[in-house]
Structures are given as C-alpha cells and as structure tokens.
N, C-alpha and C positions, 0 to 999 in steps of 0.2 A: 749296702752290703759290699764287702771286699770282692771283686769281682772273681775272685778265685775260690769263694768259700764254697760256694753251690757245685765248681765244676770239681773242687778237691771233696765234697761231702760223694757229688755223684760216682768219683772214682773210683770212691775209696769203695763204695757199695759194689763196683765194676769188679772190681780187687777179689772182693769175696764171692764171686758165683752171682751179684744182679738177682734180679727177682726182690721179692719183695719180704717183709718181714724185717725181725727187730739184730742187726748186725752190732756186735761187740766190739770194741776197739781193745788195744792192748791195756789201758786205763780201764778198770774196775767200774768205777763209777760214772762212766761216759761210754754210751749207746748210740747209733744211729737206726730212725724206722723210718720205710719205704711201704706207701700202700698204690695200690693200684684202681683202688675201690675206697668209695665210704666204709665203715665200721659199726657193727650195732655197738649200743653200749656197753661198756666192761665198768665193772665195778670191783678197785683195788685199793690197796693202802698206796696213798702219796709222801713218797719221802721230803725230807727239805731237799730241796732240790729248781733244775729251771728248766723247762721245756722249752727250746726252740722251733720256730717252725721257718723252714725257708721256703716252702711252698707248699698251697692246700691252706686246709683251715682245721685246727678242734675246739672240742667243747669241753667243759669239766661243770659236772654241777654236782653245787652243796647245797644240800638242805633246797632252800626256794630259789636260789639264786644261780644263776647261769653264766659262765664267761666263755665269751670264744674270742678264739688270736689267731691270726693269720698270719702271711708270709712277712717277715722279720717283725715278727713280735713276739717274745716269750711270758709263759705262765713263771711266774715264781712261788714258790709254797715255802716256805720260813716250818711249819713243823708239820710232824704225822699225821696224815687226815686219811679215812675211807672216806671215797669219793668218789663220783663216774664222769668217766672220761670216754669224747667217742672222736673217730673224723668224720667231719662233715662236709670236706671239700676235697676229692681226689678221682683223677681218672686215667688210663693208661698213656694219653697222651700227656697231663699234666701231674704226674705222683703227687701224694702227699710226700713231702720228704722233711723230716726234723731228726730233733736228739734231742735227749735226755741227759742231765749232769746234775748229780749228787753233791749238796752243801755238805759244809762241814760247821754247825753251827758254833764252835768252840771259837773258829774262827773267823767267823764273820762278827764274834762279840770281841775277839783280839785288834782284829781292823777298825771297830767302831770304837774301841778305845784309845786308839791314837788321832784320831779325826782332831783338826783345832777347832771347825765345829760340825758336829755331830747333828744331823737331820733330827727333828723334836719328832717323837711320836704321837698318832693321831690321839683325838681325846676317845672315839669309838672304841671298843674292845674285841670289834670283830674280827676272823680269823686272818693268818698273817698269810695273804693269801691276794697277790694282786697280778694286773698284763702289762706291760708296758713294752715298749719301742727297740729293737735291737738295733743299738747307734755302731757308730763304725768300731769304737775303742771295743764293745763289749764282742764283735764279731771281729776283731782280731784275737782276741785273747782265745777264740771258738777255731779261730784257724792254725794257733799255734799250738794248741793243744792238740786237734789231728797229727798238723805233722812231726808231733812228738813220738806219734805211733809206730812212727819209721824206725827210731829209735828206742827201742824199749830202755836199754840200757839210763836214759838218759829221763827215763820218768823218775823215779825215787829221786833225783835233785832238782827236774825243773817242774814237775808239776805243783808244789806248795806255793811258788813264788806268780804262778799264772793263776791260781786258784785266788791269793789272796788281791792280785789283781781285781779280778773278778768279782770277790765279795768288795771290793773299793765302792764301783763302779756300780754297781746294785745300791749299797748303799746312800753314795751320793748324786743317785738317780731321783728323778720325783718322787718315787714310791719308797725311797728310802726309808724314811720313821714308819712304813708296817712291819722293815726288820727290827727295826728298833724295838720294838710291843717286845718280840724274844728276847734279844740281845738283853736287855737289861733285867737284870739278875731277880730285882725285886719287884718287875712289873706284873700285872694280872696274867697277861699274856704267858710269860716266864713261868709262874706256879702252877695256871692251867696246863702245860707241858709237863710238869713233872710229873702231874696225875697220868696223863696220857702213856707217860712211860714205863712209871707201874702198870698199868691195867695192860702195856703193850709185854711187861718185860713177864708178869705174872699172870696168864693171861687165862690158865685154866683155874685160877684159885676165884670164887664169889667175893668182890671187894663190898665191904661196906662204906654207904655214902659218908660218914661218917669219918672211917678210916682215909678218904680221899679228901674232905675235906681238911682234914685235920694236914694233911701233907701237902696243901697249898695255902695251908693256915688262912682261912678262910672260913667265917662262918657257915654252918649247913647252908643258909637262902644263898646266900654271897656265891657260894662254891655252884651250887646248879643256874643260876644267871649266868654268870662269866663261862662258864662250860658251854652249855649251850648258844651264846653269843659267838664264843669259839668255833664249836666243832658245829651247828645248828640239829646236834642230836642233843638228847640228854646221855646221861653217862652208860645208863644200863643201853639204851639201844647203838650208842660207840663200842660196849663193851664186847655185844651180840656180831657186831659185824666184823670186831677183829677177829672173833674166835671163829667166825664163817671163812674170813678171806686167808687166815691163819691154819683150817683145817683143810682149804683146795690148796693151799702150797706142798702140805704134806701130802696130797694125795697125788697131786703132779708129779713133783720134784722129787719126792722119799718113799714111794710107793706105797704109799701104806692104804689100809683099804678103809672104807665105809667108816667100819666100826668101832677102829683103832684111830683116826682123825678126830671122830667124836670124842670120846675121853679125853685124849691128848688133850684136846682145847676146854675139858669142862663138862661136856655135855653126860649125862647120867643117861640119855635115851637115844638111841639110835637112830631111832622111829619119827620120834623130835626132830633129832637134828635134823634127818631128808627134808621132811615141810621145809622147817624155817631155809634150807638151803634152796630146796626148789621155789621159795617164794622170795628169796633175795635175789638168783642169776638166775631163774626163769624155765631152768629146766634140772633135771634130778641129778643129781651127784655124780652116777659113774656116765654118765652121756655126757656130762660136762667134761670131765676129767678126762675120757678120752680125748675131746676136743681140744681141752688144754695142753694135753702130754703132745699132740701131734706139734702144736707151737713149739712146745717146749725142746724137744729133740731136732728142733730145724736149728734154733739159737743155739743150746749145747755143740752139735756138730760146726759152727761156723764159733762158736769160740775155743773149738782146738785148733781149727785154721790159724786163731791167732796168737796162740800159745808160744 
C-alpha cells in the first residue's frame, strides 16, 4: 500500500465529521465506509463495481458460496447481483475502513479491446465475481482519485483517464478473464446480463421464462443453467429479491409507504409482500425502513458537505 493512502483515506474521513458510516466523495461513484464494530448481514444489489478494504475484513455471500477479503484486498463484481455482504473484522481501536468504486462496463469492454493480448476467459460460467490482491499500481490509481476530490473542477477530465487505468489493471490481473466472461459481447456471461437488465430495468412487469430466454437467445434449459450458474438463484427467486431490495429503496430514499412500494415493484398484495420482506431482511417493513432512513440521512447530510 502507498503509505499515504490509509492516512489520506483516514483524513479525508477526519474532513467530514469522523465517526463512522458510509462518507461520499465528490465523485458519484466512489464512497468511503468506516465501522467501529462488526455488521449483521445486509442484503443489497451489487453494482459492477470493486470493494476495497484497507483494514478489517468482509464477507459477501452468493448462493452457497462465501468470499471474504481483508486489508488490501478487493471484491470485484463484473455485473448485478443481490447479494449479502457483512464486516466481520472491526473494532474501535482497529476500524473497518474501505471504499467502494463503480465500473463502467462499456469500458472495461473498450480497455479489453485494445489489449495486444487479452487474458482468455475461464471455461466455468460462474458469476463474474472474484478477490484479489490490491498491488501498489491499483492503490495509486485509489489515491489519485481521492485527491481529485480537492478538485472537483478537475473530475469531468481526469477521472475517465484514472478509471480506464483501473479497468487496465483489473483486467491484466490474474482474475482478469472473469471480466472477460462480460466483456465479450457474445459470451454466456454477456446474454446472462442482458436478462438481468430487463428484469432489473422492468422490474414490476411478470417476465416470462420464455420471453428471457428468447433475449439471451438461449434455449429454455440452456437459459436456466447459465442463470443459475450466474446468479446461483433461478430467475423467479433473482426476480423476487429485486423487487424486495427495489421496494426498501423506495421506502428509504422516496418515502413512499408500505403499500405504494408493493405495486410499484409488482406486488398485487400488500399482506404478501410484508411476509416475503420480513422473511428476506429479518424483520417487517416499516421497523426496517426506520433503521434504513436513520443511515440514510447521516449519508445525505455528509454529501451536501461535499457538494
């Protein structure tokens, strides 16, 4: 690690009021979190994106499978997934402290096409979803991007040229060819995303398996294998949990109540939906949403600070 990236991550936390919780940078897509404690599990949609951790540890788990990364090692997630993510290593004397930074998959397929040679994708089909090692080049390009934040003026021109750094370096990392699975236009990987984006883009309409397979062109069996391979749900229980983590955003963020979440996402029963929500996050709807809106208006207030 650049020996300044932990004391310019710690500062910059300093900067905003200290304490703990998820701190916004002037960059959109780039967060830093501070915990003081472990985390029960939270159950959200994962963007393409890279978690870093510079100290502490978390877990993310899919389906049957479990990863946890420690301090300079990042999660990479290549496409959409609900997922649970918790920390499992953090105390007041020793914070969790990482970040979070949003791909841009257009171009990480722009970067892999100019490679003279280009990392081969795995033969597996499983999600593009791996941990690996934060080397010094990938936590310079983490520390130039902070102190870009000094600068706002100077984000609309230097942040493309540090991003596509970034997806370089990813890519011609070992785990490079799980980007690859996306990145290439006609891979299973790739059509499995396009479903995902319907069902993410349209989310309160009943798709038929049919209709999704036909849009990864993909025989019916074909189509629920490689899904499932993918996401390790089948489509209807992917489809269930967007429209769950889809109806607590409205409920946090847009205020809307109970009833008005349910429709929005699909749901024809009100009564319904609370179950299936109290049996995903554990407890009922508006006890949740309290909890969430308290998060949520700490972040909101610390990114007008940054504005």
């Amino acid at each position: 690690m650049p020996p300044s990236l932990f004391g310019a991550i710690t500062a910059y936390i300093e900067v905003q009021g200290g304490g703990q919780g998820v701190f916004p940078t002037s960059i959109d897509s780039f967060n830093i979190v501070r915990s003081f404690k472990e985390r029960m599990r939270m159950r959200q949609v994962y963007k393409p994106s890279i978690c870093i951790v510079l100290q502490g540890a978390k877990e993310i788990i899919l389906g049957e499978d479990t990863l946890r990364y420690g301090a300079m090692e990042c999660l990479a997630v290549g496409m959409t997934l609900p997922a649970t993510g918790h920390i499992v290593e953090a105390s007041p004397d020793a914070p969790y402290t990482g970040l979070t930074l949003e791909l841009d998959v257009a171009m990480i397929r722009d970067v892999l096409e100019q490679l003279e040679a280009p990392p081969a994708p795995p033969a597996n089909s499983g999600p593009c979803l791996f941990v690996r090692q934060v080397d010094e080049p990938l936590a310079e390009c983490v520390l130039r991007l902070l102190r870009m934040c000094d600068t706002p003026k100077a984000i609309p021109i230097l942040f493309p040229s540090v991003m596509r750094e970034i997806c370089y370096w990813l890519l011609t990392g070992p785990n490079g060819g799980e980007l690859c699975k996306l990145a290439e236009p006609e891979s299973n990987a790739a059509r499995i995303a396009k479903t995902l984006h319907l069902m993410h883009e349209d989310i309160a309409r009943t798709l038929r398996m049919e209709e999704l397979a036909e849009v990864a062109r993909m025989s019916l069996s074909s189509f629920h294998q490689h899904f499932k391979a993918m996401t390790s749900m089948t489509p209807l229980q992917f489809q269930k949990q967007l429209r769950l983590l889809e109806a607590r955003r409205l409920m946090v963020m847009e205020d809307a109540n109970v009833a008005d979440a349910a429709y929005q996402v699909g749901y024809e029963s009100p009564s319904q939906f609370s179950r299936e929500y109290s049996r995903m996050f554990g407890v009922a709807p508006k006890r949740d949403v309290m909890n969430q809106q308290r998060l949520y208006s700490e972040y909101v207030g610390r990114r007008m600070q940054t504005a």
